[in-house]
C-alpha positions in Angstrom: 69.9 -18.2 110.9 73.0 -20.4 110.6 75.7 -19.2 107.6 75.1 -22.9 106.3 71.3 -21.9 105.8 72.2 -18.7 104.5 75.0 -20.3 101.8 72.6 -23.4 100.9 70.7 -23.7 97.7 68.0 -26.2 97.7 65.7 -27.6 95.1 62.3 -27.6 94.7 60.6 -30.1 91.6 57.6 -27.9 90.4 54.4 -30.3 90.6 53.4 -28.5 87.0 56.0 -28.3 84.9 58.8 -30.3 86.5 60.8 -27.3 86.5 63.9 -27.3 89.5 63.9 -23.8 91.2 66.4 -23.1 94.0 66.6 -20.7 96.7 68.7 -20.1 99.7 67.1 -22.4 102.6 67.5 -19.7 105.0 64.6 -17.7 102.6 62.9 -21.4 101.8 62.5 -21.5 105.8 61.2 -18.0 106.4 58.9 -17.8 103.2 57.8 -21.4 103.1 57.5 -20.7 99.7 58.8 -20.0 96.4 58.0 -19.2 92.6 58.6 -21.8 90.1 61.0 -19.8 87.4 59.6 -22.0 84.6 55.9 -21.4 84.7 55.5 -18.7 88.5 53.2 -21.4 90.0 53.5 -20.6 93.8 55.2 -23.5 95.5 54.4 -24.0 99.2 56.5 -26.1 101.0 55.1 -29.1 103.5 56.0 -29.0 107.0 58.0 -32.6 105.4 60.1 -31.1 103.4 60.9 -28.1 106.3 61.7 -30.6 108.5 63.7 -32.4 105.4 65.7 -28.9 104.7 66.5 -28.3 108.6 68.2 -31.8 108.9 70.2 -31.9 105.8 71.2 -28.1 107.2 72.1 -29.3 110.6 74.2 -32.2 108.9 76.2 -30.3 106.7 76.6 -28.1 109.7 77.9 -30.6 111.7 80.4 -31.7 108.7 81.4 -28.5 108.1 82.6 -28.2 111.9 84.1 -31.7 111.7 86.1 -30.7 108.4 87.2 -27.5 110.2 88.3 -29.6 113.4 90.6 -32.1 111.3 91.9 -29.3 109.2 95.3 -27.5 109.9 95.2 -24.2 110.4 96.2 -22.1 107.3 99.6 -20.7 107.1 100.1 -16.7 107.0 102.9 -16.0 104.4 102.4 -12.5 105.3 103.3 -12.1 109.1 106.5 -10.8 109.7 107.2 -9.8 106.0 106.9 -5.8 106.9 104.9 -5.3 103.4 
């Protein structure tokens, strides 16, 4: 599992009481389910929204490696110091 998946929270609407539950999408993607914290109705997950969570993963993914090409690299204070 990518460390975007892993760092990822994502929503889930509760179809009974309207609650919003989040979990990490690397467990939403394993489980395929999740407990709503307002009422513990089990919430299963559609192969829609799967398919929904892995793209919006794999774009952030891709942003994330397009932020990290365009960024400078950071600057060690330390090196050369002798602390």
């Amino acid at each position: 599992m990518n460390s975007v998946a892993f760092a990822t929270h994502y929503p889930v609407s509760c179809p009974g009481c309207q609650t919003i539950t989040s979990r990490r999408a690397s467990e939403l993607l394993q489980a395929r389910f999740l407990a709503c914290r307002g009422c513990d109705m089990k919430i299963e997950l559609s192969e829609s929204q799967l398919n929904r969570m892995r793209r919006t993963i794999a774009d952030l993914g891709d942003c994330q490696r397009r932020s990290a090409e365009h960024c400078p690299a950071p600057v060690d204070n330390d090196a050369g110091s002798g602390d």
